[in-house]
MILUM-491391 format. One record per residue (C-alpha): residue in three letters; residue number from 1; z, x, y. Coordinates in steps of 0.1 Angstrom, whole numbers. Last residue first. Example, Ala and Ser with C-alpha at 12.3 -4.5 7.8 and 13.67 -1.06 7.14 Angstrom:
SER|2|71|137|-11
ALA|1|78|123|-45
//
This chain:
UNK|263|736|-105|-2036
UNK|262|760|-130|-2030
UNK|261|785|-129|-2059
UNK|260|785|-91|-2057
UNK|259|786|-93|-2021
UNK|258|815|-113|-2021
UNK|257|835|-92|-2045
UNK|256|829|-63|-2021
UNK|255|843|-82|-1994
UNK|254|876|-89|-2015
UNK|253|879|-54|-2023
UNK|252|874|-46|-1989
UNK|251|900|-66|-1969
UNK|250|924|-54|-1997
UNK|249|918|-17|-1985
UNK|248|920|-28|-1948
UNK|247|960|-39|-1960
UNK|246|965|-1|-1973
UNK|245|946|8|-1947
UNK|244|964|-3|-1915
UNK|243|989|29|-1912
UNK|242|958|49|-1909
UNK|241|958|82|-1930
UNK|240|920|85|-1931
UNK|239|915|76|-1894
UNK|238|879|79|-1884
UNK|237|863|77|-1915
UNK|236|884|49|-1931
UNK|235|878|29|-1897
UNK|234|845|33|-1897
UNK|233|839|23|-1936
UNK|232|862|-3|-1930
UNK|231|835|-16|-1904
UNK|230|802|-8|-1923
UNK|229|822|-33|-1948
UNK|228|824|-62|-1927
UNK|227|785|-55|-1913
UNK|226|782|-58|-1955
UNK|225|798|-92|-1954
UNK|224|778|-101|-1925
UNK|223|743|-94|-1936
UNK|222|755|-109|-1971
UNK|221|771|-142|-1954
UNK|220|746|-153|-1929
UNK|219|721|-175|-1953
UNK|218|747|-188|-1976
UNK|217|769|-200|-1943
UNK|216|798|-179|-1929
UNK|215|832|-182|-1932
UNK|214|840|-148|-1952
UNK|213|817|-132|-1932
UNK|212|829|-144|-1897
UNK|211|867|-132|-1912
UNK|210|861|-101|-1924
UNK|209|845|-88|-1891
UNK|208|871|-104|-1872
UNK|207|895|-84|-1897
UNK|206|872|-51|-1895
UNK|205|870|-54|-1856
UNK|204|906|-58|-1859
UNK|203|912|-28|-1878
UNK|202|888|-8|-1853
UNK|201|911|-18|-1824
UNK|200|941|-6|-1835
UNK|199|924|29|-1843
UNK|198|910|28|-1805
UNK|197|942|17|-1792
UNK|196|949|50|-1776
UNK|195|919|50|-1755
UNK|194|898|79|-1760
UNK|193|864|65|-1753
UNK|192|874|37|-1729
UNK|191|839|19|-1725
UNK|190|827|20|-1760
UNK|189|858|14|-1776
UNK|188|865|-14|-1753
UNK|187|828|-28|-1758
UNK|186|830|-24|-1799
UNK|185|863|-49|-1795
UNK|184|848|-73|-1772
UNK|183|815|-78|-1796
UNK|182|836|-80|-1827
UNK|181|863|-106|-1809
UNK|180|835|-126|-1794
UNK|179|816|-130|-1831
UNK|178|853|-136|-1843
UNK|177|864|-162|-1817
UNK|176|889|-176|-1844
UNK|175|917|-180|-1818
UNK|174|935|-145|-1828
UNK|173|904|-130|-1831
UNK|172|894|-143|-1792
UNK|171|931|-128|-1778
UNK|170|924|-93|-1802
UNK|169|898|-89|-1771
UNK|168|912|-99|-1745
UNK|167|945|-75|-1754
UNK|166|923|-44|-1759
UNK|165|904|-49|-1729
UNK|164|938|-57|-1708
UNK|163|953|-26|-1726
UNK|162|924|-2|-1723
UNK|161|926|-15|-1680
UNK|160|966|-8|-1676
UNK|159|960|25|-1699
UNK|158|939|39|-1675
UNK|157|964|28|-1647
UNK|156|990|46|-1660
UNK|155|970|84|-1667
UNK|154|955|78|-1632
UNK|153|992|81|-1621
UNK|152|998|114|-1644
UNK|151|960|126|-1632
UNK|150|977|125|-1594
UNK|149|1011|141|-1602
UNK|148|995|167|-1615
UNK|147|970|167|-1582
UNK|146|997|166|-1555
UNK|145|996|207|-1552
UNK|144|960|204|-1545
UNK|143|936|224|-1559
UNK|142|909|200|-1565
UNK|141|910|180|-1534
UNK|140|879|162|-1520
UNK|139|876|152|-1561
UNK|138|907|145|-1569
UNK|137|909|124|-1537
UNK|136|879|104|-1543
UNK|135|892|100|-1579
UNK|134|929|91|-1570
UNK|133|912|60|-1546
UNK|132|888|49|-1572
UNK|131|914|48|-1596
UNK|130|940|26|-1569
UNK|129|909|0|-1563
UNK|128|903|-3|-1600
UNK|127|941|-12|-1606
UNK|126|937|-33|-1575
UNK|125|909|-56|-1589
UNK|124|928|-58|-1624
UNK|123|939|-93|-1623
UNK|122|969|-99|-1641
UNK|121|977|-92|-1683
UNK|120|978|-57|-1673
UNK|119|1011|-54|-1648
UNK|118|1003|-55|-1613
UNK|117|987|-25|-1591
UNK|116|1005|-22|-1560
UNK|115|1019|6|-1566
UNK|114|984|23|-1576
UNK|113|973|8|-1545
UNK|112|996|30|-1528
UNK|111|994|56|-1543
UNK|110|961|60|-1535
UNK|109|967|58|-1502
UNK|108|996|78|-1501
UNK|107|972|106|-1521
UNK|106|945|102|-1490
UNK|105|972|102|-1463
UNK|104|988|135|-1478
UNK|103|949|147|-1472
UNK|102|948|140|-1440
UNK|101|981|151|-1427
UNK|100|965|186|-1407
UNK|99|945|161|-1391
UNK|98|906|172|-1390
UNK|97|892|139|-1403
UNK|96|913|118|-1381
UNK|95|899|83|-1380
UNK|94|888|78|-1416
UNK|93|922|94|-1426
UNK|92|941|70|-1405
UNK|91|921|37|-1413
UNK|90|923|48|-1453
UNK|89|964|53|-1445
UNK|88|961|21|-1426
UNK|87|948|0|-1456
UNK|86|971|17|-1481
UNK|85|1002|9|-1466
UNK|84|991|-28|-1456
UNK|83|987|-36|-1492
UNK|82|1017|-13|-1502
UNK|81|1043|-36|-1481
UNK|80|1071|-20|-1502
UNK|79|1090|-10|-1467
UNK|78|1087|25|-1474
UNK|77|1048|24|-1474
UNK|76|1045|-1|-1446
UNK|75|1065|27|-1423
UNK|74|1043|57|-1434
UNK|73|1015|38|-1424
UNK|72|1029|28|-1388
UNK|71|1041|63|-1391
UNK|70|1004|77|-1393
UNK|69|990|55|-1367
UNK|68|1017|65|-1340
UNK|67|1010|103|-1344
UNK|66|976|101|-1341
UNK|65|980|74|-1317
UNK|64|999|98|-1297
UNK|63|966|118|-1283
UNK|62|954|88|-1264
UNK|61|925|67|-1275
UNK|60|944|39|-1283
UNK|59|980|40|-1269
UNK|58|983|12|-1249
UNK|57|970|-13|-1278
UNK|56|993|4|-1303
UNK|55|1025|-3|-1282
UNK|54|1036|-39|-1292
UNK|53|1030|-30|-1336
UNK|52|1046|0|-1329
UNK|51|1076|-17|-1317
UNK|50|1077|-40|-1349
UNK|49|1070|-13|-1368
UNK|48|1100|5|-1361
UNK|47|1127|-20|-1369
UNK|46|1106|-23|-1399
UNK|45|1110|15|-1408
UNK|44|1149|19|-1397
UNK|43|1145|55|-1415
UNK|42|1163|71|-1392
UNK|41|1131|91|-1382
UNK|40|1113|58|-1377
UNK|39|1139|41|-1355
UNK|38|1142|70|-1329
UNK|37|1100|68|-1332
UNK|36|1101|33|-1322
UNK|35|1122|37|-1294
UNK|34|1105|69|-1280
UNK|33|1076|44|-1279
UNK|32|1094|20|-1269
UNK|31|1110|33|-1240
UNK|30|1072|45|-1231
UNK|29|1056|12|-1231
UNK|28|1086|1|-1205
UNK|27|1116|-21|-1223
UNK|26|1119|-55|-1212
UNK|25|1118|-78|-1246
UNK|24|1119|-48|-1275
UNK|23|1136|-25|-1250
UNK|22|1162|-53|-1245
UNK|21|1166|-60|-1281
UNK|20|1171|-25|-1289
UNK|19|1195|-20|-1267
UNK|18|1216|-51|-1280
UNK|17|1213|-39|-1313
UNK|16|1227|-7|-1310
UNK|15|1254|-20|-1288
UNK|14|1262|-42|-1317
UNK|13|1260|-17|-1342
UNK|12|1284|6|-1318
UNK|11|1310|-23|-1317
UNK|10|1311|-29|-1350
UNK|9|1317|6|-1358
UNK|8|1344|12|-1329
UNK|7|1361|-23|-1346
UNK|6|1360|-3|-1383
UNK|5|1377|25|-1373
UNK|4|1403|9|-1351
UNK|3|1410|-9|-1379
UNK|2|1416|17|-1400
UNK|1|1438|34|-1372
//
């Protein structure tokens, strides 16, 4: 009986199979059609796009390409292809303003990108793309049901670009760029105004800050030495209980010594 099972199951995928060669090869635009939306609805999405792909010309203009468009989307998305995904969910809601799946089109666009978005220490092009997207759509739809889960995904990608800042910037102290490092870590805290590495990144600006003073020439070392201190002062203000102080507190005695000597 087992085996009887499993040889009707064989037999069955290989019908299946068969038929959907022969529509693939002979079928009529219609067959296809039907074909490709048989596949779709059991999730067989690349089975599915390849038919799509064969019927799109016939169909332009006619009411089914509404219909067809939005799959062939829907179909990239659940295959990973998130590139593709995202283009023809932006083709879809450009062409079909008053569809009733426009908005869900907008978000899976933006999610898509947002999937596609690599991890910080790559190009950031898409990241920018994906928050672009989210803010178009947060702001064509305010009230939508999608938006918490919208802001949590904007939340990710935020931190994608405070991270790469942070990281390029903390790269040029750790190589002894400390003019660089200074200028790279005032930008990030400019630019991301709440970022969570803010206090991180003020005790570096201080150590850079140490650093270029410490090194400098006769003529550069007071102005520097007291930028040095303006930057412990910041950091002091802003985070009084900082886990860095206690070492940002021997940075300053030292500085202070300095400008004694060089005053």
């Amino acid at each position: 009986m087992r085996n009887l099972t499993i040889l009707l199951f064989v037999a069955t995928i290989l019908m299946s199979c068969s038929n959907y060669n022969k529509v693939l090869n002979k079928g009529t635009t219609t067959e296809k059609y039907k074909m490709a939306t048989d596949l779709y609805e059991a999730k067989k999405f690349s089975k599915a796009l390849r038919l799509f792909e064969m019927i799109t010309p016939a169909y332009k203009g006619k009411p089914q390409m509404e219909r067809i468009q939005f799959m062939v989307a829907q179909s990239y998305f659940n295959t990973k292809d998130f590139f593709n995904a995202a283009y023809y969910f932006e083709r879809f809601s450009t062409n079909y303003p008053k569809s009733s799946k426009k908005e869900e089109a907008e978000f899976t666009a933006a999610k898509s990108y947002y999937l596609a978005s690599p991890k910080y220490s790559l190009d950031q092009a898409d990241t920018k793309k994906a928050l672009a997207s989210f803010q178009k759509y947060i702001n064509a739809y305010p009230d939508s049901k999608r938006l918490s889960e919208a802001n949590e995904m904007v939340k990710g990608l935020q931190y994608k670009l405070e991270k790469k800042s942070f990281e390029i910037a903390k790269q040029y102290y750790e190589i002894g760029y400390y003019n660089s490092a200074i200028v790279s870590f005032d930008n990030m805290t400019s630019e991301f105004l709440g970022t969570s590495f803010r206090e991180e990144a003020l005790f570096y600006k201080l150590k850079a800050s140490y650093e270029l003073g410490m090194r400098s020439t006769e003529r550069k070392k007071l102005p520097r030495i007291e930028a040095a201190i303006k930057a412990y002062d910041k950091l002091k203000r802003n985070y009084p209980n900082s886990e860095f102080l206690k070492e940002s507190d021997k940075l300053l005695e030292t500085l202070q010594q300095e400008k004694k000597v060089n005053s």
